[in-house]
C-alpha positions, 0 to 999 in steps of 0.5 A: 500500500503506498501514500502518494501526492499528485497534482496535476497528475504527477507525483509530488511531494513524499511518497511513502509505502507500507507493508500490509503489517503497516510498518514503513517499507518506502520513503521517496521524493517527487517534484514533478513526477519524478523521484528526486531526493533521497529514497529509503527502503527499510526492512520490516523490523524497521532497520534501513535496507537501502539507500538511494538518492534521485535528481530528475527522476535518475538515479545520482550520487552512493547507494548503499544496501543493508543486511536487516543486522544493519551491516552493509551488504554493498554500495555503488555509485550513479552519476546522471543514472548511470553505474560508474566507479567501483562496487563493493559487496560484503559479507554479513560479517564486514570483510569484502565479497568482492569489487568490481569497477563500472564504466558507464553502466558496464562491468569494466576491468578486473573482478576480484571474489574474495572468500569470507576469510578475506582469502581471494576466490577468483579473479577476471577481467570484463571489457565493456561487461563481457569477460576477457582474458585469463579467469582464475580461481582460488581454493581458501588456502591460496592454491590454484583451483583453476584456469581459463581463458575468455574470449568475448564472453566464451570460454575459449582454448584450454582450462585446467583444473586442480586439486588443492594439492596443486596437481593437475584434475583435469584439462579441457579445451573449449573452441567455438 
């Protein structure tokens, strides 16, 4: 259920969404119908599960998401509506899940993927949101699980995987 202004047909002022227990879901700001301000979610029990901020209806400036513990699930950045510089995801507990970095609404450069124990878990690298070039991943203790290469979003030549010891699993070779 939502609380809305209008005037002249369009949204205008607070807008506020409830759950069907009445608690708070959404706050938001319109001017002209169109969001403009400050947007937040919120989770039933009250806590903020995000927030997110609006100019002429695109989104603009850091938005962040919540566990409903409060602890930071992950925060990006908008500018003029578009997904631009890095994104950092974590895990409940605080330490990183993973990074990656956006040009223009597009995953550009290197991914990294990081076990909770702040280990890293794989690691790629993405132009233009497709991935390209070597993909590594890790076991927790460090050792390599395995190797592949990319090629406009495919995988393409040859993968090996490996025990965590280090010695070879298996290999296979991937061609269009």
């Amino acid at each position: 259920k939502y609380k809305t202004n209008y005037v002249n047909g369009k949204k205008q002022g607070q807008e506020i969404g409830y759950y069907e227990s009445g608690e708070v879901e959404y706050k938001a700001n319109y001017v002209d119908g169109k969001q403009h301000g400050e947007g937040i979610g919120y989770f039933e029990s009250g806590a903020v599960k995000f927030r997110e901020n609006y100019v002429n209806g695109k989104e603009h400036g850091e938005g962040i998401e919540n566990y409903e513990s409060g602890k930071l699930k992950y925060k990006l950045n908008y500018i003029d509506g578009v997904q631009q510089d890095v994104q950092i995801n974590y895990y409940e507990s605080g330490t990183i899940a993973s990074k990656a970095n956006f040009v223009d609404g597009k995953e550009q450069g290197e991914v990294i993927g990081y076990y909770e124990s702040g280990e890293v878990q794989y690691k790629y690298n993405l132009v233009d949101g497709k991935q390209e070039g070597g993909q590594i991943s890790y076991y927790e203790s460090g050792t390599i699980a395995s190797k592949a290469n990319f090629v406009d979003d495919e995988q393409q030549g040859g993968q090996i995987n490996y025990y965590e010891s280090g010695t070879i699993a298996s290999k296979a070779n991937f061609v269009d």
